[in-house]
PDB file of N, CA, C and O in Angstrom:
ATOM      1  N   UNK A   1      57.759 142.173 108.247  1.00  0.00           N
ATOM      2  CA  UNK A   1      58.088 143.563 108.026  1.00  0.00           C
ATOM      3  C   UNK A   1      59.542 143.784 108.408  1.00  0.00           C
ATOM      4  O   UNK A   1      59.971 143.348 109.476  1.00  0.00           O
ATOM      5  N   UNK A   2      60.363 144.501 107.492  1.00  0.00           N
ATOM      6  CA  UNK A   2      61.812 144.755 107.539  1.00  0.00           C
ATOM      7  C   UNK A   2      61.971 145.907 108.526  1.00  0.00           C
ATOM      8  O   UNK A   2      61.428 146.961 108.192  1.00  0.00           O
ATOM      9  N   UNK A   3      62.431 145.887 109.341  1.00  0.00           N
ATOM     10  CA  UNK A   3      63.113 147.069 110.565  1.00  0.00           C
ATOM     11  C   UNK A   3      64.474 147.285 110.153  1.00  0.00           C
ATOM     12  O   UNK A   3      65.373 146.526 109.792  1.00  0.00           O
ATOM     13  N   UNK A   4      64.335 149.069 110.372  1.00  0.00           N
ATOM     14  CA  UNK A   4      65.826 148.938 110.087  1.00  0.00           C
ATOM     15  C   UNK A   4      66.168 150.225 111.519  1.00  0.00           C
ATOM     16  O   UNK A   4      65.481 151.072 112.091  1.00  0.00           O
ATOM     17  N   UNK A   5      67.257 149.861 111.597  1.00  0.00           N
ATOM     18  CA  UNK A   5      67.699 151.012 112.717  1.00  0.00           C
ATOM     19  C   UNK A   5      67.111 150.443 113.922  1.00  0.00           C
ATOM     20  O   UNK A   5      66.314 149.520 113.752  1.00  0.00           O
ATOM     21  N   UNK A   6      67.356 150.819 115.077  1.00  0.00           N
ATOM     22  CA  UNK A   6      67.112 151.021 116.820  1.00  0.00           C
ATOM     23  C   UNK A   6      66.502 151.677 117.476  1.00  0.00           C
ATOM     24  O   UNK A   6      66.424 151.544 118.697  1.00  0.00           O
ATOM     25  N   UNK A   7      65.627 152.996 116.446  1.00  0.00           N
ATOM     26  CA  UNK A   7      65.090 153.785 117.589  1.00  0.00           C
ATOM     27  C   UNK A   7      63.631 153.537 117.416  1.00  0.00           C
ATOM     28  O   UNK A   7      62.913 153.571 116.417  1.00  0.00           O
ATOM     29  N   UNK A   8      63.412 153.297 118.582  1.00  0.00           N
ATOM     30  CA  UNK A   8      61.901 153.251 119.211  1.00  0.00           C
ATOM     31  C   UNK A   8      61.126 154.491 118.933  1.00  0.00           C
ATOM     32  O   UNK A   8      61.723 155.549 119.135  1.00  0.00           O
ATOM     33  N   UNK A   9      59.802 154.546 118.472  1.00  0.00           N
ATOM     34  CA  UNK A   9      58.898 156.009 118.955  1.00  0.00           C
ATOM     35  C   UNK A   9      58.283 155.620 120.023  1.00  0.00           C
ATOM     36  O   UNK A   9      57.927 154.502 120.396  1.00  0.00           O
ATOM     37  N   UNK A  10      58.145 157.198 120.722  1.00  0.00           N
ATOM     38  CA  UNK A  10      57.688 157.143 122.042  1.00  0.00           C
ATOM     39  C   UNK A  10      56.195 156.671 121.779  1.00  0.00           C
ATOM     40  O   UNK A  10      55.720 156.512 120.654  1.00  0.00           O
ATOM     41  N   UNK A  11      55.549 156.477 122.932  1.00  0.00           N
ATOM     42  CA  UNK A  11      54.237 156.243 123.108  1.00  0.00           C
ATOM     43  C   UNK A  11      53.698 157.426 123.214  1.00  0.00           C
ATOM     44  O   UNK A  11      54.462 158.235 123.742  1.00  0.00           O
ATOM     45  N   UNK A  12      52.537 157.898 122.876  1.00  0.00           N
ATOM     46  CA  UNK A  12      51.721 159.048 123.021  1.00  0.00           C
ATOM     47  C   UNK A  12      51.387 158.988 124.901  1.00  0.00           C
ATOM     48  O   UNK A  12      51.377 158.141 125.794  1.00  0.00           O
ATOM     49  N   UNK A  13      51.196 160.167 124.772  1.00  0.00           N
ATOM     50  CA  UNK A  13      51.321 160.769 126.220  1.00  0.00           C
ATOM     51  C   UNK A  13      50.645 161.696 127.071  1.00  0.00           C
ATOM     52  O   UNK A  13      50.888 162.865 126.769  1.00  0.00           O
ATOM     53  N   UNK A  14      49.934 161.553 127.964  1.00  0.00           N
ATOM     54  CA  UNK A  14      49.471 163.018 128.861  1.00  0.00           C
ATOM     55  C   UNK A  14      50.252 163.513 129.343  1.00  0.00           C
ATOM     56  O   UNK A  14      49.867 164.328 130.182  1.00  0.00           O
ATOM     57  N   UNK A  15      51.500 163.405 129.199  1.00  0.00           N
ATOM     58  CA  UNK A  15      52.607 163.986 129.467  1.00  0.00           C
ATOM     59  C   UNK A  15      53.313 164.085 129.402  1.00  0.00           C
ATOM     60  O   UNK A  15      54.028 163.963 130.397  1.00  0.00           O
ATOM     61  N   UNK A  16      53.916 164.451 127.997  1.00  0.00           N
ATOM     62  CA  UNK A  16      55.226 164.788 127.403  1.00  0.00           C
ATOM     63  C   UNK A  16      56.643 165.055 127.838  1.00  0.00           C
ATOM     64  O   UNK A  16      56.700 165.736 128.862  1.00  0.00           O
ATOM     65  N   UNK A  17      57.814 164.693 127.322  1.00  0.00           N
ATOM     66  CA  UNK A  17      58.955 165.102 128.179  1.00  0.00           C
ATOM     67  C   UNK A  17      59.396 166.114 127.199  1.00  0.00           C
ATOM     68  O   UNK A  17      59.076 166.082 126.011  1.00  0.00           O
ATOM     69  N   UNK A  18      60.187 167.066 127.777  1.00  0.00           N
ATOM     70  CA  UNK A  18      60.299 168.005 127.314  1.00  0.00           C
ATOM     71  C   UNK A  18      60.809 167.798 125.490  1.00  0.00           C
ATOM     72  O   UNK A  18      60.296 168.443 124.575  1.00  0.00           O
ATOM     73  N   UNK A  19      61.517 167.127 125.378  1.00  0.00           N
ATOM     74  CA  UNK A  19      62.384 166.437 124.352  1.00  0.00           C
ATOM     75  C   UNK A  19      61.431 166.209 123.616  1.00  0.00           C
ATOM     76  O   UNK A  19      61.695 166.723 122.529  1.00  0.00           O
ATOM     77  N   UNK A  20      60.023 165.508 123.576  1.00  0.00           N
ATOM     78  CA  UNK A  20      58.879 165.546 122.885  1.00  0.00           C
ATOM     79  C   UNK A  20      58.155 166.493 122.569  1.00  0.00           C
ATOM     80  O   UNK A  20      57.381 166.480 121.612  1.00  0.00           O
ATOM     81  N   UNK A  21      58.380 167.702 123.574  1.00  0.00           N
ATOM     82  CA  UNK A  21      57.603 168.909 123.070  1.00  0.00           C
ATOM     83  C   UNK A  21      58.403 169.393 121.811  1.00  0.00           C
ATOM     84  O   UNK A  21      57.982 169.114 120.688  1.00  0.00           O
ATOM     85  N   UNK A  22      59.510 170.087 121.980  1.00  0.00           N
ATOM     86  CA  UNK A  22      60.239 170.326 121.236  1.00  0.00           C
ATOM     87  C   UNK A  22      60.364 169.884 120.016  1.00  0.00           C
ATOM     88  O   UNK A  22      60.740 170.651 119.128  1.00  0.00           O
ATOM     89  N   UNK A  23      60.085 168.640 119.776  1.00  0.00           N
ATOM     90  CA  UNK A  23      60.244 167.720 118.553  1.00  0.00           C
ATOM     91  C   UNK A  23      58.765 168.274 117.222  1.00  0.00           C
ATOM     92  O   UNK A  23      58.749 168.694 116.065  1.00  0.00           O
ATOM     93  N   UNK A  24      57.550 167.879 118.477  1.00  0.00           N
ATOM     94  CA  UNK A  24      55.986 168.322 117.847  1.00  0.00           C
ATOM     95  C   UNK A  24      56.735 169.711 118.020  1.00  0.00           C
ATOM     96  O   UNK A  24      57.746 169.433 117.375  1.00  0.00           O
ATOM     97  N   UNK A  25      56.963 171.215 118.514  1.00  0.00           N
ATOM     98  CA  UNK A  25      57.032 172.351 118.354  1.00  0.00           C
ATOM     99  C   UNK A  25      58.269 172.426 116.538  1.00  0.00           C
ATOM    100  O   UNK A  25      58.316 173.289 115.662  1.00  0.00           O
ATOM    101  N   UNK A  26      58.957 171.241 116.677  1.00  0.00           N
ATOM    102  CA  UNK A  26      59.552 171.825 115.367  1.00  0.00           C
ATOM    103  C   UNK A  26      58.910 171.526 113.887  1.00  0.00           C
ATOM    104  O   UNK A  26      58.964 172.143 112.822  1.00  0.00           O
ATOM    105  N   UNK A  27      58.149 170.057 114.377  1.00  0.00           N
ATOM    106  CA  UNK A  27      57.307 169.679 113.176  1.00  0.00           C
ATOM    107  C   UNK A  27      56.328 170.877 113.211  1.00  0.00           C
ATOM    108  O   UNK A  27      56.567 171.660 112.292  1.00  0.00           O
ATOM    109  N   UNK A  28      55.310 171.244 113.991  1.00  0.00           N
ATOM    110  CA  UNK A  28      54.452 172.925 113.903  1.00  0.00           C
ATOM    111  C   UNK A  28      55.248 173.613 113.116  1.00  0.00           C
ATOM    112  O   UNK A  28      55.067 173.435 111.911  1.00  0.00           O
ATOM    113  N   UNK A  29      56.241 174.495 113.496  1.00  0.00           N
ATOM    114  CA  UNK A  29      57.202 175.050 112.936  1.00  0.00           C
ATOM    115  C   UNK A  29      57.600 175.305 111.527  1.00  0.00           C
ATOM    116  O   UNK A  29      57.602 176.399 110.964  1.00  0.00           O
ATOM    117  N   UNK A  30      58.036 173.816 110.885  1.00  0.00           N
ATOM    118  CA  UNK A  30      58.265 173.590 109.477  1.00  0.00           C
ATOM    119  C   UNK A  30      56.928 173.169 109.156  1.00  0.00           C
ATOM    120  O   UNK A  30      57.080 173.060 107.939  1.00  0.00           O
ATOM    121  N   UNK A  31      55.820 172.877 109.345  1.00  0.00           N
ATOM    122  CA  UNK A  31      54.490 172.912 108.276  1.00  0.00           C
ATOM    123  C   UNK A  31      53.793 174.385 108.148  1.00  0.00           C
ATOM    124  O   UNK A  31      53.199 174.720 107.124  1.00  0.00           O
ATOM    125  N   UNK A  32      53.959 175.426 109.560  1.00  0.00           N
ATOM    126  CA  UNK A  32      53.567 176.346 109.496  1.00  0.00           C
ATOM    127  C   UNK A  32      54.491 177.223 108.383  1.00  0.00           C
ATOM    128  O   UNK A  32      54.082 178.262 107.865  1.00  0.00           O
ATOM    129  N   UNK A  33      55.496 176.761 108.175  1.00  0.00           N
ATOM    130  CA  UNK A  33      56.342 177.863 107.346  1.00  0.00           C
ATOM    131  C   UNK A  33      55.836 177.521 105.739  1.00  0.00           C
ATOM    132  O   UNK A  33      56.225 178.363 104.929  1.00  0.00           O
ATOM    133  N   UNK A  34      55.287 176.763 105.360  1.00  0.00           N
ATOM    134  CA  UNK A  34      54.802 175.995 104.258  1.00  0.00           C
ATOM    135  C   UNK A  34      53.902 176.685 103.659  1.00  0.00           C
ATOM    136  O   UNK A  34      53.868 176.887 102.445  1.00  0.00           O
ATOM    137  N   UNK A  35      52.959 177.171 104.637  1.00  0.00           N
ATOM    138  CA  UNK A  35      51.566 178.317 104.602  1.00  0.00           C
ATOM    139  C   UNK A  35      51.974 179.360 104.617  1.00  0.00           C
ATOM    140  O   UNK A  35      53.004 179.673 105.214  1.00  0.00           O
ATOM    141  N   UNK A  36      51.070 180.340 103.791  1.00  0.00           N
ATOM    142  CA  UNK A  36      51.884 182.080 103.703  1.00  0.00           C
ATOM    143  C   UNK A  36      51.098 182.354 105.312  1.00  0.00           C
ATOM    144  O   UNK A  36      50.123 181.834 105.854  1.00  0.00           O
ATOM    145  N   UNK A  37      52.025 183.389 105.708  1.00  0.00           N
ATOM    146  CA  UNK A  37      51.234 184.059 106.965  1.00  0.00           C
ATOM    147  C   UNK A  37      49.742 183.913 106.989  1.00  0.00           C
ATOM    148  O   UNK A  37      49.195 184.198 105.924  1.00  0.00           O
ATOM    149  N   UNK A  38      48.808 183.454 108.174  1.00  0.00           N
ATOM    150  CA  UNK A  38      48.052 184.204 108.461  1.00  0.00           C
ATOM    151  C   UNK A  38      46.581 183.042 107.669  1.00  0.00           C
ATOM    152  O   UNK A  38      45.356 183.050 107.797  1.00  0.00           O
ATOM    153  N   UNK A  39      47.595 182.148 106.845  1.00  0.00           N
ATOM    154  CA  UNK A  39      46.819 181.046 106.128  1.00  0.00           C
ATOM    155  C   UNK A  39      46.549 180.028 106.610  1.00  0.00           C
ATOM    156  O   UNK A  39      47.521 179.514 107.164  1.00  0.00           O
ATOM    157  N   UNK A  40      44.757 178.906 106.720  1.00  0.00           N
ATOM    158  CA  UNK A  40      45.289 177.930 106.641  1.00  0.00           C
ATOM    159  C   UNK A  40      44.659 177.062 105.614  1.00  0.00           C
ATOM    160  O   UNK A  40      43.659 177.328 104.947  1.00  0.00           O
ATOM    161  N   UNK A  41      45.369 176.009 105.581  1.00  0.00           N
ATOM    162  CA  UNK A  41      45.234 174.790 104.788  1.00  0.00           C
ATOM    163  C   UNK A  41      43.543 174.663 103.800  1.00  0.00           C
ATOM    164  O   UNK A  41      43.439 174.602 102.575  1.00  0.00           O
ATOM    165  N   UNK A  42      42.574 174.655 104.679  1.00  0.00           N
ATOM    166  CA  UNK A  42      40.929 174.294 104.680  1.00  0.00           C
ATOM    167  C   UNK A  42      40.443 175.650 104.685  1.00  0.00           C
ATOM    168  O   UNK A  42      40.834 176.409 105.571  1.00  0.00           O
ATOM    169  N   UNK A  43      39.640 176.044 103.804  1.00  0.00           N
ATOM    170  CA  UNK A  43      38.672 177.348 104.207  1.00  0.00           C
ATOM    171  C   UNK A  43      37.991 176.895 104.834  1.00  0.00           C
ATOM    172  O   UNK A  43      37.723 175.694 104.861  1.00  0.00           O
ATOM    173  N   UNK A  44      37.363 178.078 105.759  1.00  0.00           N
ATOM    174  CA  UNK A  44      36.268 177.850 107.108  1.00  0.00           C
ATOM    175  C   UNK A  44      35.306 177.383 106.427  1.00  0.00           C
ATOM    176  O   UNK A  44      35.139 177.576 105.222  1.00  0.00           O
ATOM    177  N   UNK A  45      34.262 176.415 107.516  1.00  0.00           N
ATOM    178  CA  UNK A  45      33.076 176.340 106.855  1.00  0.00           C
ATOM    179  C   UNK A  45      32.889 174.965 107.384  1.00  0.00           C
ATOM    180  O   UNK A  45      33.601 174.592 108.316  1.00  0.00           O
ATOM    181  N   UNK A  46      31.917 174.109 106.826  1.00  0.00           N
ATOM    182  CA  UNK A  46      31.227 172.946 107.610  1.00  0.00           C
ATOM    183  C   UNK A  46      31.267 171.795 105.795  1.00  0.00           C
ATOM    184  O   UNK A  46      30.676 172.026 104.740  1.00  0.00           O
ATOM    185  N   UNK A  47      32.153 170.703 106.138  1.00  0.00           N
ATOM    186  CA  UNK A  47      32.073 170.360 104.549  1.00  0.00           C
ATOM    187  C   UNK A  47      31.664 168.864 104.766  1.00  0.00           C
ATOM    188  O   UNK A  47      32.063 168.401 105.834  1.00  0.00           O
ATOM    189  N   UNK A  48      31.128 168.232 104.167  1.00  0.00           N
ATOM    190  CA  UNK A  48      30.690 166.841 104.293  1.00  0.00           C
ATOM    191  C   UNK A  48      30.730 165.811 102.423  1.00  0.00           C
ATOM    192  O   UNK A  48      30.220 165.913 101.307  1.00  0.00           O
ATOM    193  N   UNK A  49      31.375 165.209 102.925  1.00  0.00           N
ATOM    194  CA  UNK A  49      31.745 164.036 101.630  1.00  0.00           C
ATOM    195  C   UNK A  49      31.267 162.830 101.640  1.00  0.00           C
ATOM    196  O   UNK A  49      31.369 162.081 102.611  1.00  0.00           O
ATOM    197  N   UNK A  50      30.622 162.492 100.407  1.00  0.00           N
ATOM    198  CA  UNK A  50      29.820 161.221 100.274  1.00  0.00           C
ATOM    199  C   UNK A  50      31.227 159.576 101.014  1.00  0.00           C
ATOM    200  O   UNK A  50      30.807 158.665 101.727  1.00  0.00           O
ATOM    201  N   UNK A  51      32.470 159.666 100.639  1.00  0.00           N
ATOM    202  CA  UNK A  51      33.390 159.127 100.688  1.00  0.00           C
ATOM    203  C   UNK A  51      34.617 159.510 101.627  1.00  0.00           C
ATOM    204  O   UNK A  51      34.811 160.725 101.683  1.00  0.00           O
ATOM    205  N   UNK A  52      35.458 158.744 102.355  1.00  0.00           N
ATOM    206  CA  UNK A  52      36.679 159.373 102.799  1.00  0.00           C
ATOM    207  C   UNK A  52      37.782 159.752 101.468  1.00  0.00           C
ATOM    208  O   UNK A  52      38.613 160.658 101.532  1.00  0.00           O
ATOM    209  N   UNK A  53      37.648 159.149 100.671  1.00  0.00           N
ATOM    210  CA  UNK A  53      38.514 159.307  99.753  1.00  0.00           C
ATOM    211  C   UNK A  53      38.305 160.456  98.848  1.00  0.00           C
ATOM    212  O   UNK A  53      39.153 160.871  98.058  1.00  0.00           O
ATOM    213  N   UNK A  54      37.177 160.918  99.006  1.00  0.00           N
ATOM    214  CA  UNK A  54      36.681 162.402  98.318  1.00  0.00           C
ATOM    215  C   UNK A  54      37.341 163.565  99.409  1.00  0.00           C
ATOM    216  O   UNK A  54      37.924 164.607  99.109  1.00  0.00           O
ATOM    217  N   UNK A  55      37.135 163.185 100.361  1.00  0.00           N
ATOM    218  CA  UNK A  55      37.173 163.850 101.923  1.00  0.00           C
ATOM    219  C   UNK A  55      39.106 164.179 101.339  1.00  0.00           C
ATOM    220  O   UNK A  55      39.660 165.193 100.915  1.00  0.00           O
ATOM    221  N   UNK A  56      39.584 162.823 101.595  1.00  0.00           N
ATOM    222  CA  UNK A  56      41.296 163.295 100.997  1.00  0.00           C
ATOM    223  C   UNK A  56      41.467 163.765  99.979  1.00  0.00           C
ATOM    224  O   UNK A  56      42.560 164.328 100.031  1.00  0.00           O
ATOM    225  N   UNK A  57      40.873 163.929  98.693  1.00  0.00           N
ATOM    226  CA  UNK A  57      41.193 164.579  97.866  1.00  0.00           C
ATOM    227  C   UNK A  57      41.326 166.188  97.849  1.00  0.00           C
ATOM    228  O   UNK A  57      42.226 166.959  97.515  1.00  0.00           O
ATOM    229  N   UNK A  58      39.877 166.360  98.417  1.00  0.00           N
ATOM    230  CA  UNK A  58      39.952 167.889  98.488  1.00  0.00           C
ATOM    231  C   UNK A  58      40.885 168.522  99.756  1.00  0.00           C
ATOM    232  O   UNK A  58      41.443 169.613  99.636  1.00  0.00           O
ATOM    233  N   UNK A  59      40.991 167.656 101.052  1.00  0.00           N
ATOM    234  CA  UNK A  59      42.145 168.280 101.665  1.00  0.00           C
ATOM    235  C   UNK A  59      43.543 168.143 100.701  1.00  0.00           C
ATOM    236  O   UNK A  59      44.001 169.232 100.355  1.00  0.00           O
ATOM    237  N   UNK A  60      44.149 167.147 100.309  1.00  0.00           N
ATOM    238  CA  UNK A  60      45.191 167.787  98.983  1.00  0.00           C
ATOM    239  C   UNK A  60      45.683 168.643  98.613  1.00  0.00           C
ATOM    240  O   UNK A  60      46.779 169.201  98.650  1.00  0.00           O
ATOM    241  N   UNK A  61      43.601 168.853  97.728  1.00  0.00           N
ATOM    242  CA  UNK A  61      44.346 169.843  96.787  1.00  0.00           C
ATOM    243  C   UNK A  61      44.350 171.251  97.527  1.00  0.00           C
ATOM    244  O   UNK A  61      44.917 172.195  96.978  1.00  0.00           O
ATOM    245  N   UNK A  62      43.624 171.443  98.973  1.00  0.00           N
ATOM    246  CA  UNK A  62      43.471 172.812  99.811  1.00  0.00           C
ATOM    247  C   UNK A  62      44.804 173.005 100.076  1.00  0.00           C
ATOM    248  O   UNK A  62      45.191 174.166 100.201  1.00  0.00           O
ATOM    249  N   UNK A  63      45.776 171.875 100.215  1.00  0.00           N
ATOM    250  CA  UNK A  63      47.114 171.897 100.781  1.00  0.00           C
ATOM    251  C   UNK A  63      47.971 172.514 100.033  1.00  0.00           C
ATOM    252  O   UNK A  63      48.570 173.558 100.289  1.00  0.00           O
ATOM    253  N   UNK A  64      48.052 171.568  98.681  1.00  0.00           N
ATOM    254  CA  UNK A  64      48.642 172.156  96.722  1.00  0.00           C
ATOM    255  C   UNK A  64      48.380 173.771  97.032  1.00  0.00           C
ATOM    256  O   UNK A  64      49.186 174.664  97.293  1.00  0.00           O
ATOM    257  N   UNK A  65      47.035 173.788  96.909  1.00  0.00           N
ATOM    258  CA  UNK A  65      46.623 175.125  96.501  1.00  0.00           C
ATOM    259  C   UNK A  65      47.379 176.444  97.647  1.00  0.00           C
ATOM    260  O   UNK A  65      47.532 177.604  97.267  1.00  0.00           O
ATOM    261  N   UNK A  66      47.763 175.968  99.011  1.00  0.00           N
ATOM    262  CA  UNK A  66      48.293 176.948  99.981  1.00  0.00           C
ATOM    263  C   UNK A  66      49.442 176.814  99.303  1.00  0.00           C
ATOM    264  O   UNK A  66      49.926 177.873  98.902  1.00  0.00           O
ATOM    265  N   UNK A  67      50.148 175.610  99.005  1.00  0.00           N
ATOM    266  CA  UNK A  67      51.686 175.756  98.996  1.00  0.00           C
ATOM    267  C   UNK A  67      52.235 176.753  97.957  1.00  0.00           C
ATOM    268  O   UNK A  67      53.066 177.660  98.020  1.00  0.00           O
ATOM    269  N   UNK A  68      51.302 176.142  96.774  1.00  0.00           N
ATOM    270  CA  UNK A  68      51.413 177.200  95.625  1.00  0.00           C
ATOM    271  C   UNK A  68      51.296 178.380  95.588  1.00  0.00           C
ATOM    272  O   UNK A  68      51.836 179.045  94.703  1.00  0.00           O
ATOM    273  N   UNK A  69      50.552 178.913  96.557  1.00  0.00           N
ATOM    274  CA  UNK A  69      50.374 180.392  96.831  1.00  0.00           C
ATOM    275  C   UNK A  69      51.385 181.199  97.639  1.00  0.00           C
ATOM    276  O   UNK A  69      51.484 182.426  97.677  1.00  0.00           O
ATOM    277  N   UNK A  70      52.054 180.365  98.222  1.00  0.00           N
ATOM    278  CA  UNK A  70      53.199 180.786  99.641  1.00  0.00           C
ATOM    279  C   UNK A  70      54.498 180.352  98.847  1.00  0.00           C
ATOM    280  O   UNK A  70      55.523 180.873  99.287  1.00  0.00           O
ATOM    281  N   UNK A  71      54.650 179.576  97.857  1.00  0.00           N
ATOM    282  CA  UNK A  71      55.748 179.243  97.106  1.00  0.00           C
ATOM    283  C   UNK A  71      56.641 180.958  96.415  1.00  0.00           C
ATOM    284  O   UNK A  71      57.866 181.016  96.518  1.00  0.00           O
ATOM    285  N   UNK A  72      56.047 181.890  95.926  1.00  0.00           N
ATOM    286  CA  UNK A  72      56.598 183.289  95.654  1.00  0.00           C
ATOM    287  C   UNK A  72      57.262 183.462  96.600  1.00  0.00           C
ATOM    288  O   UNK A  72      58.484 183.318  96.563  1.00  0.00           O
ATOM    289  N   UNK A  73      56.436 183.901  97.947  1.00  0.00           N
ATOM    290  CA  UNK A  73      56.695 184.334  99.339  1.00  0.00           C
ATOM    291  C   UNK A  73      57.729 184.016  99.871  1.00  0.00           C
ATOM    292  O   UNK A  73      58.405 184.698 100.642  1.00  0.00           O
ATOM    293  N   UNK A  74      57.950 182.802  99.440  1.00  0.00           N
ATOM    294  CA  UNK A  74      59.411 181.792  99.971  1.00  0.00           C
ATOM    295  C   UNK A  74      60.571 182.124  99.178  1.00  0.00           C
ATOM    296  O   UNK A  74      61.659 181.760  99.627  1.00  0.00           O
ATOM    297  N   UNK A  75      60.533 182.874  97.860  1.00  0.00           N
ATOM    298  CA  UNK A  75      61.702 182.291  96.890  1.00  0.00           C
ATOM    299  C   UNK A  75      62.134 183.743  97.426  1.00  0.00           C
ATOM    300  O   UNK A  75      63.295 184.048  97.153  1.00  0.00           O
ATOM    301  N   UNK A  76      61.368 184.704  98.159  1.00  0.00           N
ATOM    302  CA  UNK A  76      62.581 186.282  98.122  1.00  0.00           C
ATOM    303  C   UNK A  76      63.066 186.073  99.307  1.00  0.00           C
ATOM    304  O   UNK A  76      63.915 186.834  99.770  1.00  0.00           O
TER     305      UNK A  76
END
């Protein structure tokens, strides 16, 4: 496997340094802005799939389907 660059990722943690919070608070941040207010991703509910790969499909298209809806919201 080809490496490129020097920087290490941290190890997961019970205890974050601040520099790590910040990082997960900006990734939150930019996926939450993705969703219109108040939205999320999955409607509520209890869902079960014969397959994982059925399981990813429909999270997808729940994802497609938010972005597309919050895509207006974004362009004013």
């Amino acid at each position: 496997m080809k490496s490129v660059g020097r920087r290490s990722m941290p190890s997961p943690s019970l205890h974050p340094s601040a520099e790590q919070l910040r990082a997960a608070c900006a990734i939150n941040d930019a996926l939450h802005a993705l969703l219109p207010e108040g939205r999320i991703a999955a409607p509520k509910g209890i869902y079960r799939w014969r397959t994982l790969d059925e399981a990813n499909r429909q999270q997808e298209a729940w994802i497609a389907e938010a972005m597309a809806e919050a895509r207006p919201a974004r362009r004013r």
